[in-house]
C-alpha positions in Angstrom: -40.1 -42.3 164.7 -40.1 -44.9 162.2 -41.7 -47.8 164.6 -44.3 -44.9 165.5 -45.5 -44.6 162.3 -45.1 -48.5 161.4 -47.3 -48.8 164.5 -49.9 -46.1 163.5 -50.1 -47.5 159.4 -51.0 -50.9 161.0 -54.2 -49.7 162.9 -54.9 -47.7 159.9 -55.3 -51.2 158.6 -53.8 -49.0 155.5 -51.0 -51.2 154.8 -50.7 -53.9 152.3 -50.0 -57.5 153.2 -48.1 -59.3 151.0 -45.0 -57.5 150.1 -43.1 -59.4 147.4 -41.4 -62.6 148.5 -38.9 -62.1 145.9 -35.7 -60.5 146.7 -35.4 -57.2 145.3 -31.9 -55.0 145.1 -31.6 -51.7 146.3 -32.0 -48.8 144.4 -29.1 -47.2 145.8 -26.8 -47.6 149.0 -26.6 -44.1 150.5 -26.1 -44.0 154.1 -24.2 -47.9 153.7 -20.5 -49.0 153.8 -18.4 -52.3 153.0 -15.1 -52.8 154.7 -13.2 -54.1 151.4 -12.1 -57.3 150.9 -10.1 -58.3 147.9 -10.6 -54.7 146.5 -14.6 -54.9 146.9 -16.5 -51.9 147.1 -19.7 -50.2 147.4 -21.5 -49.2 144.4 -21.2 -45.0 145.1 -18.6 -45.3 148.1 -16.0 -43.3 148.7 -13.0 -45.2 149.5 -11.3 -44.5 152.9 -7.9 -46.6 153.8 -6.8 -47.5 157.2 -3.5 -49.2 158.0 -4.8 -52.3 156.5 -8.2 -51.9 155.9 -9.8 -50.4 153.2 -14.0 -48.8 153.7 -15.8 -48.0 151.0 -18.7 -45.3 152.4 -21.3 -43.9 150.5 -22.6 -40.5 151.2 -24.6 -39.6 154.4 -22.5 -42.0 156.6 -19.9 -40.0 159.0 -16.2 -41.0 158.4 -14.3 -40.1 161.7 -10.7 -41.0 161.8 -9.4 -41.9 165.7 -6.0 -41.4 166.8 -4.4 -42.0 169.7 -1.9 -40.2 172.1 1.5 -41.2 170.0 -0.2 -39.7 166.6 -1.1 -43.2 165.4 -4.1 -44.0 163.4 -6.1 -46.7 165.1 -9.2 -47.5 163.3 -12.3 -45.3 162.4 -15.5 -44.2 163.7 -18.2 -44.6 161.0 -21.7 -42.7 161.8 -22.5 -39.6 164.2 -20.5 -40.5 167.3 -21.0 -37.8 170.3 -18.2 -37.0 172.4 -20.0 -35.4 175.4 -16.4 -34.3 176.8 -16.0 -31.6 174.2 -19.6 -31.0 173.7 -19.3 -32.1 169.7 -20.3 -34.2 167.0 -17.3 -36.2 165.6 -17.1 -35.4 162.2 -13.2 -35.8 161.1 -11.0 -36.8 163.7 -11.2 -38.2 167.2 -8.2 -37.9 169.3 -8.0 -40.3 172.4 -4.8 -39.0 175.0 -3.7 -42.3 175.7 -2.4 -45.0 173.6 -3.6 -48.7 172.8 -2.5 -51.1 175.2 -2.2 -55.0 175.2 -6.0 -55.1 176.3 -7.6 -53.5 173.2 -11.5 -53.7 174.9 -10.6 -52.1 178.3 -9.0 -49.2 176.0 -12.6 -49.3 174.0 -15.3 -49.4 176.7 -12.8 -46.3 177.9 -12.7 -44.0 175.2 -15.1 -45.3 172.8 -18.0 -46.5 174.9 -18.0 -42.9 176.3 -19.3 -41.5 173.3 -22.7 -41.5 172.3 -24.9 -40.9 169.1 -25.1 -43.8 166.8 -21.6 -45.3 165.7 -19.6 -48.4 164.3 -16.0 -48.4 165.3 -13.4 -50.1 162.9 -10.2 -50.9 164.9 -7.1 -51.5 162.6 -3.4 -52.1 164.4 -0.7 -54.8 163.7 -2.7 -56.7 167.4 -5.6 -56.6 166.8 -8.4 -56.0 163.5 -12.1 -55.7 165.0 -15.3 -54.3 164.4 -17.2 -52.9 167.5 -21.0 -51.3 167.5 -22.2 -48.4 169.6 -24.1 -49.9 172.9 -27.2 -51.4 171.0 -25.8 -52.1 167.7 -27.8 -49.0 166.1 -26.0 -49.0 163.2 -26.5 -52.3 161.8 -23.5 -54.9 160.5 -23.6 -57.4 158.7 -20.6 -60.4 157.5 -20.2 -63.7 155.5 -17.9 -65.9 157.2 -16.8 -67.6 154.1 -16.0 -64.9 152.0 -15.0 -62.5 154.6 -16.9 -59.9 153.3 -18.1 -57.1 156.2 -20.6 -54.5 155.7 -24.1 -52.8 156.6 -26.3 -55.1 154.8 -26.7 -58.3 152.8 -26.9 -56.4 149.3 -24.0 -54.2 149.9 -21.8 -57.2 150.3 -22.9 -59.2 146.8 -24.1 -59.1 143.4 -28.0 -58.7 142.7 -27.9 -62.4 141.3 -26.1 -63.5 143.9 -28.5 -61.8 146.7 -31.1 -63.4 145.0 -29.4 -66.7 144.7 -29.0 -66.6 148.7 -32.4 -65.4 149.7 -33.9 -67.9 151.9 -37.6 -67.3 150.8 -38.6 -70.2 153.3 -37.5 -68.7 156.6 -39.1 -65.4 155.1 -42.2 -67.0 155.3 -41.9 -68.7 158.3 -40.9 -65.9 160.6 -43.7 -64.0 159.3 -41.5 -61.3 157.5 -43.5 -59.8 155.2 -45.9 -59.0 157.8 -44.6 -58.4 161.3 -41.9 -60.7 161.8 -37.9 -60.2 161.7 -34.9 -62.0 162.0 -33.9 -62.6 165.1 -30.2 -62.2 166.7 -27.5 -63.3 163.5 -29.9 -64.7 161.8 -30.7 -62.8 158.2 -32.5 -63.3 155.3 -29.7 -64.6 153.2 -27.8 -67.8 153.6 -24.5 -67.8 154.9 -24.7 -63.6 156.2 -24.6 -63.3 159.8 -25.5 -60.3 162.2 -23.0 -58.8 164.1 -25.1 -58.5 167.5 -24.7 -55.8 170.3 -21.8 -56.3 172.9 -20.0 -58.4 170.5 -16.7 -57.5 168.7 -16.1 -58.8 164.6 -12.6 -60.3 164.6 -11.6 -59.2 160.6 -8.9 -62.0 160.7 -10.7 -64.7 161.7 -14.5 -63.7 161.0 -15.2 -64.7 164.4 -17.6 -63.1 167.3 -16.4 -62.5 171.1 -18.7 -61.0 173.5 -17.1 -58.0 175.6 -19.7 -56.6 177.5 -20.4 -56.8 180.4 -17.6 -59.2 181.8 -19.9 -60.2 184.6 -22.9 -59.1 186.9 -24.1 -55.6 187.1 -24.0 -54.4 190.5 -27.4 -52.6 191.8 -26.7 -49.2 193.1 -28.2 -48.2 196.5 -28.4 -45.0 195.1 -31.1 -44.8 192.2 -31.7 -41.3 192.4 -28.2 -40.3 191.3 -28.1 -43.2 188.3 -31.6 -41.4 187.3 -29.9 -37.7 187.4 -26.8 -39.5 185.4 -29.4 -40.6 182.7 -30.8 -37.1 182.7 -27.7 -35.4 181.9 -26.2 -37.7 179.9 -29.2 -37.4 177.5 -29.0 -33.6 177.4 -25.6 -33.4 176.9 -25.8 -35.3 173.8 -29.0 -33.2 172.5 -27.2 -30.0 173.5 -24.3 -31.0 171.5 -26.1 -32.1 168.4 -28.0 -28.2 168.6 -24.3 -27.1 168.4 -24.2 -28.8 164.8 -27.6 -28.6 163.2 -31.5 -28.2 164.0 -32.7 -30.4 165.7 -36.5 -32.1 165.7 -37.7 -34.0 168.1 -40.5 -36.3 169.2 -43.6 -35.8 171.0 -46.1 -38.4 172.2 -47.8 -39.4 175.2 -45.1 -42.1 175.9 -42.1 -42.6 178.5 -39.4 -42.0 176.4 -40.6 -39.1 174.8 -41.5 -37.3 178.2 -38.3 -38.2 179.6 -36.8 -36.7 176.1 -38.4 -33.7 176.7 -37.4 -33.3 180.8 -33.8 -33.5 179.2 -34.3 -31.1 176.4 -35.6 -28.2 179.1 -32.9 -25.8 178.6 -33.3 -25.9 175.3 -37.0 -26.1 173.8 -36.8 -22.7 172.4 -34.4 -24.3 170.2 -35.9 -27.9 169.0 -38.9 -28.2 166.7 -40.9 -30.9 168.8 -43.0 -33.5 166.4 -46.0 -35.3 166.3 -47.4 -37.5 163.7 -51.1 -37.1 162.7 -53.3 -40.1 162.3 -56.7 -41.1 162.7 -55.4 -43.6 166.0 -52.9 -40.9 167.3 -55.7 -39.7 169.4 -53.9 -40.0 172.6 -50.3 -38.9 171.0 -51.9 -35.9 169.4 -54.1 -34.8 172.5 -51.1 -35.2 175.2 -48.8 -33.7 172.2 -51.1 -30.4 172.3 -51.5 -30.1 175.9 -47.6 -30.2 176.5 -46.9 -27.3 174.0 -49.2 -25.5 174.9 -48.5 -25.8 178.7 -45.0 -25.4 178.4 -44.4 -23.3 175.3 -43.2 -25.4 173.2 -42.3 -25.0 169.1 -44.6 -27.7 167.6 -45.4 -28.7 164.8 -47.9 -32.0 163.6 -46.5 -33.7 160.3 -49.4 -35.9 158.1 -48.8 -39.6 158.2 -47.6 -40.4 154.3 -47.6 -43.9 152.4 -45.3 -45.5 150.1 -45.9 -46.4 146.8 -44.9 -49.9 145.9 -41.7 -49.4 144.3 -40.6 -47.1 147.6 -42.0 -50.1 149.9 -39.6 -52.5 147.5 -36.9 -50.2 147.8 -37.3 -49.9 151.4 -37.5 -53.3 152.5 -34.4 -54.0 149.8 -32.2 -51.8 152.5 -32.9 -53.7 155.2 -31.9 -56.7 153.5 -35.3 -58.3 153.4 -34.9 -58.4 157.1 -37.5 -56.7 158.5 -40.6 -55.6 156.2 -44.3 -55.1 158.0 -45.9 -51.5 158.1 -42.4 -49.3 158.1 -42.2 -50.2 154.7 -45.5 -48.3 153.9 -44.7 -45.2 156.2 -41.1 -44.6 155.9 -42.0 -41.0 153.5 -43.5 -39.8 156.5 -40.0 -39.0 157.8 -39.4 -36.7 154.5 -41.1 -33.8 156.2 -37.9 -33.3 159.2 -35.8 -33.2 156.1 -35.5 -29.7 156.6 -33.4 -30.7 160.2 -30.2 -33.0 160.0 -31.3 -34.8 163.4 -34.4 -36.1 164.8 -34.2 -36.9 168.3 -36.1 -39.9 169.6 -36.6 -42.2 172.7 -35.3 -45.7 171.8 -33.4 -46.8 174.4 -35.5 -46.3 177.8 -37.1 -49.9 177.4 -34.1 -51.2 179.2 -35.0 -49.1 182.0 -38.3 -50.5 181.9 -37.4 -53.8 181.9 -39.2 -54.9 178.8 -38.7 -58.4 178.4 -39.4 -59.2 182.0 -42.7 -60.6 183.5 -44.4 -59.8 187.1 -43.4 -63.0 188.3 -39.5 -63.3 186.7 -36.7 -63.4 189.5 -33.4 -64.1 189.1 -34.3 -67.6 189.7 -36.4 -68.1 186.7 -34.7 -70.5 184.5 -34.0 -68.7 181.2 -34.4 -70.9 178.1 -34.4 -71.1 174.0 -38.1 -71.2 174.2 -39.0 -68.7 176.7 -36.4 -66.2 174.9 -38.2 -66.9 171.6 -42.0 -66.8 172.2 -41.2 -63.7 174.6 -40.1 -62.2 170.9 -43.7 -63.3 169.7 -42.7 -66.3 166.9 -44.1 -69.3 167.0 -41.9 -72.4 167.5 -38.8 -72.8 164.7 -35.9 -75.6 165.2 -33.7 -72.9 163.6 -34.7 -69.7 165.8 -34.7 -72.3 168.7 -31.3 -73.4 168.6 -30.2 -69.5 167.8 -30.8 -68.9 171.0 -29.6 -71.4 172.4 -26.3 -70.1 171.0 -26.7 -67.2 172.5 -27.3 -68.3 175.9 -24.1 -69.6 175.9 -22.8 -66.5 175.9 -24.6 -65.1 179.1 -23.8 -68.2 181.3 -24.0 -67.4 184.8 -25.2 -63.7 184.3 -28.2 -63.2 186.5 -31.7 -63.9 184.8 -32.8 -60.6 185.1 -29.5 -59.6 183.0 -30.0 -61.8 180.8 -33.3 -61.0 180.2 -32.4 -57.8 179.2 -29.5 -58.4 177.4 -31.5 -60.5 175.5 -33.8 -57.4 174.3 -31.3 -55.3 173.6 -28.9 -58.3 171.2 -31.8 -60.2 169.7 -34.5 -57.4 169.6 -33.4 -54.2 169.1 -30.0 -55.2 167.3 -32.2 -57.1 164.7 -35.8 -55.8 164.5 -34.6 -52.3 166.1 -31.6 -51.7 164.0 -31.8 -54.1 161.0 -34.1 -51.4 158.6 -30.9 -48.1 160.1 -30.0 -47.7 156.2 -33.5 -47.2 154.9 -34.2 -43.3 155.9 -30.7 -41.9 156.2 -32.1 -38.6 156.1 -32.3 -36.9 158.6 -29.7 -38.4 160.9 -32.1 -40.5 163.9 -30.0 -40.1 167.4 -31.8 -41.7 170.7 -29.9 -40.1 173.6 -30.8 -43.2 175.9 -28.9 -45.3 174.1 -25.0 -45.4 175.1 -23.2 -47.3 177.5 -23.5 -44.7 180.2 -26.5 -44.6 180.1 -27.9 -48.8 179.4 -25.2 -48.9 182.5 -27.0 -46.8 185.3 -30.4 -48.5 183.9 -29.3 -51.7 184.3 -28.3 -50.7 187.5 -31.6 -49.7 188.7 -33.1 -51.8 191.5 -35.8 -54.4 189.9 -38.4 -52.5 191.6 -37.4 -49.0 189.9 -37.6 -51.0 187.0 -41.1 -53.0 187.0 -43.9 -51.6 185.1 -46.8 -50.1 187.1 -49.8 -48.3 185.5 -47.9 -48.2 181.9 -44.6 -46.5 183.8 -42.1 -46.9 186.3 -39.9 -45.3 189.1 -37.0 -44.6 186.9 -39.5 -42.3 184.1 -40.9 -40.6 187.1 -37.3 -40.1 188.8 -35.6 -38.7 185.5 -38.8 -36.5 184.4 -39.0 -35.5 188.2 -35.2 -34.4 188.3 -35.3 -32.4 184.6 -39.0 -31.1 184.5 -41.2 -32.0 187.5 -44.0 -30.0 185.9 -44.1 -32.4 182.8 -45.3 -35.1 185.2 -48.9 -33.2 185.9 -50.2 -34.6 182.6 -50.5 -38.5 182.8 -48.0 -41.0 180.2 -49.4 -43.5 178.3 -52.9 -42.9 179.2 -55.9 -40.5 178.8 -56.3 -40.5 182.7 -60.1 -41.4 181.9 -62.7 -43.2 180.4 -61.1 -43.4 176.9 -58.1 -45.7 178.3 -60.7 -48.5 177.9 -62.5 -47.7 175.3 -59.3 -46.5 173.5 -57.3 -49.2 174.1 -60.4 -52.1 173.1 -60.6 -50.0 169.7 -56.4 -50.3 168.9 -56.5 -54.3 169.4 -59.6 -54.5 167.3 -58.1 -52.6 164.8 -55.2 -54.9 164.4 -56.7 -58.6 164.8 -53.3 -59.9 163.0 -51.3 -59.4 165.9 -53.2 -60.5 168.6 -51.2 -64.1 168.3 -48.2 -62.8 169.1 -48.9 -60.4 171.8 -50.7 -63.7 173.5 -47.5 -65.2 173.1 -45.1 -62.4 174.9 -47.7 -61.8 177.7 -48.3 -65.1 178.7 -46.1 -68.5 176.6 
């Protein structure tokens, strides 16, 4: 919802460049946690011991203790994890019936890569003290290898002086933060804090990262169809069992993700208050938004786009660790009006599916390299973001390029620019059913040409839309499905001259 709205205050040309370049501190840390070191903890945290470890959680972050089979405490589950084999949200206790064995990641893509919802996983036994994040890091961690201080962001790990101290105001400004720039894979804002990326556990002893995921090449299935009607009912599993613990709201735009949302959420729109945001360039979201609830019934419901003041833009873009800034900052109150539901329910995610980093052309020959990872991210050329991923590239050696095309959106994109700003809005609780292992699994599994992009979609949108609500397909995604798709789309890129550098760069460096 949020990168809806970021998009829409940008065409507005409503928001303000220029956010201050000096580091501000948060005005609270709700929603954030520090795993204690020395006795540190968070300013309003609640403290929560483990065998060894000690978390400090402030309110409107889920604490979920995991056991295993023998009655043993082995770590915690911090967020709104989904266990789709009981139907429920996590909330205390998660018993796994088996124990820890002497390969601590097999027993982990097991029993805690099967859950879904949005999660951090804190493993603490006498073997082994790691850190693991859900399938596309959606709850943000952050750690200082010197200090050995873990937590959700920058600020929640130091003083405001020190934060200050360590803010690296020239990277800021060279990645284009304060406009529409980020921080790319474990790179952040202060000196010295690195990002823990997707796929990739935290060692708490030695502060270092490991990849574990995936171990090798993901087969293609010859069977699409069936990884399409997985994706389906993974998706309303996990919305069906988030009904079972609160309202739920949910998205409704013209797009992929939302249409494949709503195929998932058949059963049960009776029950969901479906969304739209209201702006003067929402013309297409608002017009297919209608036509659906009207056609099929549906509770709806169109909130006003809000702005921030200054000091809520400051505040905002203090959570996110002066990581990621642009026009979320200036929309975030919009989400105040789903307040009244504890989970909004979005469509992040499905871009794997859609193979978003990938060009017509790319094979798995195409030779996949710092640069062509970093201008496909739309920055201009930095020694420091160029030798980041060359870092990382290291750790896909001898993946196929297509996979590592991908895994490269969902580690350096959506576990930075995607994830970095999780602790601004706590309220209400954002789930994306698409995202969990399952799920990125059977995408990634898709044959390339289920997964190329033709006419703004692609085979697997039309498969899993087809298999949950083949009616939803009569009304065209992404597009009017006449004239104004030219005359629409010409008026959007006018309306946002600023940006047209870096789309160049994507589409065609």
């Amino acid at each position: 919802m949020l990168d809806r709205v970021g998009w829409l205050a940008r065409h507005n040309a409503v928001y303000v460049v220029g956010l201050p370049m000096v580091p501000l501190y948060p005005s609270d840390f709700d929603g954030q946690f520090v795993l204690s070191v020395n006795g540190a903890t968070l300013p309003g945290g609640t403290r929560h011991d483990l065998s060894t470890v000690e978390m400090s959680v402030a309110e409107h972050l889920g604490v979920c203790k995991v056991f295993e089979a023998s009655g043993r405490c082995i770590g915690a589950l911090l967020g709104t994890p989904i266990d789709l084999g009981s139907g429920t949200v996590l909330q205390e206790r998660y018993d796994i019936p088996a124990d820890l064995d002497a390969d601590p990641d097999a027993f982990v893509e097991t029993w805690i890569y099967a859950l879904t919802g949005f999660f951090i996983f804190v493993l603490d036994t006498p073997g082994a003290r790691r850190v693991y994040l859900d399938a596309c890091g959606a709850l943000s961690v952050v750690y200082d290898p010197e200090t050995g201080a873990v937590g959700s962001t920058a600020p929640a790990l130091m003083s405001e002086a020190e934060c200050a101290r360590r803010f690296q105001s020239d990277l800021h400004e060279a990645f284009d933060v304060a406009n529409i720039g980020w921080f790319s894979g474990t790179l952040t804002a202060h000196r010295g804090i690195r990002r823990l990326l997707p796929n990739h556990f935290l060692d708490l002893d030695g502060l270092d990262t490991v990849r574990h995921w995936p171990r090798g090449a993901i087969a293609v299935t010859d069977t699409p169809e069936v990884a399409c009607a997985d994706i389906l009912d993974a998706s309303t599993q996990t919305i069906r069992a988030l009904l079972r613990s609160g309202a739920v709201a949910q998205a409704l735009t013209a797009g992929n993700e939302t249409r494949m949302m709503l195929a998932a959420a058949r059963d049960m729109k009776d029950e969901i208050e479906f969304v739209t945001v209201s702006a003067a360039v929402a013309a297409l979201d608002l017009h297919r938004a209608k036509e659906l609830s009207a056609r099929f019934g549906l509770p709806h419901r169109i909130i006003p786009l809000r702005f921030a003041t200054d000091a809520q833009a400051d505040d905002w873009q203090a959570r996110t660790g002066q990581c990621v800034t642009g026009p979320h900052a200036r929309t975030h109150p919009t989400v105040d009006a789903l307040r009244t539901r504890p989970y909004f329910v979005g469509g992040l995610g499905g871009e794997i599916g859609r193979a978003f980093f990938w060009r017509p052309d790319d094979t798995n020959q195409t030779e996949v390299t710092p640069e062509l990872l970093w201008t496909r991210m739309g920055f201009a050329p930095h020694p420091l973001g160029l030798s980041e991923m060359a870092d990382w590239l290291e750790s896909v050696k001898g993946l196929p390029a297509l996979l590592q095309l991908d895994l490269a959106y969902i580690e350096l994109r959506m576990g930075s620019w995607g994830f970095c700003l999780s602790y601004c809005t706590p309220q209400p609780v954002d789930i994306h059913p698409l995202i969990s292992r399952r799920n990125f699994a059977s995408m990634l599994s898709l044959p390339p040409e289920w997964r190329r992009q033709a006419n703004g979609t692609n085979r697997m949108i039309q498969e899993v839309v087809r298999a949950g609500w083949p009616e939803a397909l009569e009304l065209p995604i992404g597009r009017f499905g006449d004239y104004r798709d030219v005359t629409f789309r010409l008026w959007q890129v006018l309306q946002d001259p600023a940006a047209i550098p870096r789309k160049l760069r994507k589409r065609f460096l």
